[in-house]
C-alpha positions in Angstrom: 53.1 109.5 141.2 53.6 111.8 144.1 50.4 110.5 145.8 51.4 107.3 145.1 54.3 107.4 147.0 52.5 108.8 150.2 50.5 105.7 149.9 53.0 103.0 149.7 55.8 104.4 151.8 53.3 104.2 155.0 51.9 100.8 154.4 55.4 100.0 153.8 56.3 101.4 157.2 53.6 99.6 159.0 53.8 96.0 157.3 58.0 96.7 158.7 56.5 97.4 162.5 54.3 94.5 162.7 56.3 92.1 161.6 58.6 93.2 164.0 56.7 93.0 166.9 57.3 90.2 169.7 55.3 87.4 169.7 55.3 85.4 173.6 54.9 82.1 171.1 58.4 82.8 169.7 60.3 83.8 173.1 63.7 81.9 173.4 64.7 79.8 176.0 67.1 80.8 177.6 67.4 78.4 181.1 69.2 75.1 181.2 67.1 71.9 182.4 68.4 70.7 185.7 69.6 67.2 186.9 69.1 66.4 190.7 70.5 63.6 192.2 70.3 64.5 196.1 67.0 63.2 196.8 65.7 60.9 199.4 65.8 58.1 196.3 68.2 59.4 193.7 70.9 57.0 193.1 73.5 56.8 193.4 74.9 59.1 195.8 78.6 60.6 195.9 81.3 58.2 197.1 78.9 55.1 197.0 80.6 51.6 196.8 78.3 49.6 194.5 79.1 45.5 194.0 79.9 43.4 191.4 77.1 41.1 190.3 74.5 43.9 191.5 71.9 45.2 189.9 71.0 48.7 190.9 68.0 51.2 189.7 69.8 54.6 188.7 67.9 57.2 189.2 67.6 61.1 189.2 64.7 64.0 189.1 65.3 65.8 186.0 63.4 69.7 185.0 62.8 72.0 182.3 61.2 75.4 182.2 59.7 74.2 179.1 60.0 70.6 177.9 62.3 67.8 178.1 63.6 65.9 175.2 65.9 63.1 176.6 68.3 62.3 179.3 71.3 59.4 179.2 73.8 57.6 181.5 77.2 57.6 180.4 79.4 55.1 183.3 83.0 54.9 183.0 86.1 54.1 184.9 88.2 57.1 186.5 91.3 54.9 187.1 93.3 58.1 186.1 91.8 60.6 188.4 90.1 62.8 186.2 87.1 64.8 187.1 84.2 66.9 185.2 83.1 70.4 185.6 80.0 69.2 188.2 81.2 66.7 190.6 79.2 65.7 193.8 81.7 65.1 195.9 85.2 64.0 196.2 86.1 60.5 197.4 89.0 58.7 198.4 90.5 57.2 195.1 92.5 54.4 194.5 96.1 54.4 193.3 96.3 55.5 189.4 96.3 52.6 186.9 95.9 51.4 183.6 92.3 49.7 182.4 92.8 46.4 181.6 88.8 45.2 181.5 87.0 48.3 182.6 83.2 48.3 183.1 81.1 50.7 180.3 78.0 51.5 180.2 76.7 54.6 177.8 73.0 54.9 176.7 70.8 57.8 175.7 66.7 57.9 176.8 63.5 59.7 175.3 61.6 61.4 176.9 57.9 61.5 176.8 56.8 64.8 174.7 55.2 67.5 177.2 57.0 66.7 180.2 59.1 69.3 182.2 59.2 67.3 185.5 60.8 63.4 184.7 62.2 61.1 186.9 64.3 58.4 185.2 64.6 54.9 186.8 67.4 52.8 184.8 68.2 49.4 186.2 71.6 48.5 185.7 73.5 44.9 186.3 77.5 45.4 187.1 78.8 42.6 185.3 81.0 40.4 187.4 84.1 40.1 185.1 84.9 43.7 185.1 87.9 45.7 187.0 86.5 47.2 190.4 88.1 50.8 191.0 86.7 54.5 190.4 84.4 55.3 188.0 82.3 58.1 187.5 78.5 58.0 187.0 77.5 61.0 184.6 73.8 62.4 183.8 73.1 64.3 180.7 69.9 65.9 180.3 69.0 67.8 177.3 65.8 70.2 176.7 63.6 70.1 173.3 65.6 73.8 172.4 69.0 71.7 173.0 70.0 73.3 176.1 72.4 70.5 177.9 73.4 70.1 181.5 75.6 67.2 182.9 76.6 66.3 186.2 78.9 63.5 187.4 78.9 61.4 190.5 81.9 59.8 191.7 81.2 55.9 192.7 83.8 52.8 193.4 82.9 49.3 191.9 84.3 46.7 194.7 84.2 42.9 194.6 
């Protein structure tokens, strides 16, 4: 029984360290993918005045360190001055008012499996019955381990 025991007990020891060990396949990520607007082509740009009736290609250069999953556009008025945690710039706003028809645009994009480099081109029409004011233009990009990032772009819709 005795030599038993010095048998198992090291085998036991060994099968606890090797399945312990770190494996490089199994690493976690640990980096946020990043959104980049300020490019010689990313649109739109802080403080830009974009017409009714337009249509407009939004665009931005999006990274992973390992893969990207998806990406979306989330446009919406800022009649009340908010702002987000990652703004741009600051812009001269209008007074503070009440939506009555505001303009809303929110929609969420694959992306391509493999890909840790993506820029997205959306084109987007401003519909000509909407309010014109402040709005904020936001870009959410999320990696395949669900790291997020966001950024938010402050733009006026004018007649």
């Amino acid at each position: 029984m005795k030599n038993l025991k010095l048998k198992v007990i090291p085998s036991i020891i060994i099968l606890l360290i090797m399945s312990c060990s770190s494996d490089d396949n199994n690493a976690k990520d640990l980096e946020k993918p990043t959104i980049t607007v300020n490019y010689d082509g990313g649109f739109p740009q802080g403080c830009q005045e974009l017409l009714k009736g337009e249509t407009y290609n939004f665009k931005a250069l999006v990274t992973d360190n390992l893969e990207l999953a998806s990406y979306s556009i989330d446009i919406h008025n800022n009649f009340d001055h908010h702002t987000h945690d990652d703004q741009v710039a600051t812009c001269d706003l209008d007074p503070v008012k009440d939506p009555t028809n505001p303009f809303i645009y929110i929609e969420s994009f694959s992306i391509e499996s493999g890909q840790t480099s993506y820029e997205f081109n959306v084109s987007i029409t401003i519909p000509t019955d909407i309010e014109a004011g402040d709005y904020h233009c936001s870009y959410s990009v999320t990696d395949v381990t669900g790291w997020q990032s966001i950024t938010s772009i402050d733009i006026k819709i004018v007649e």
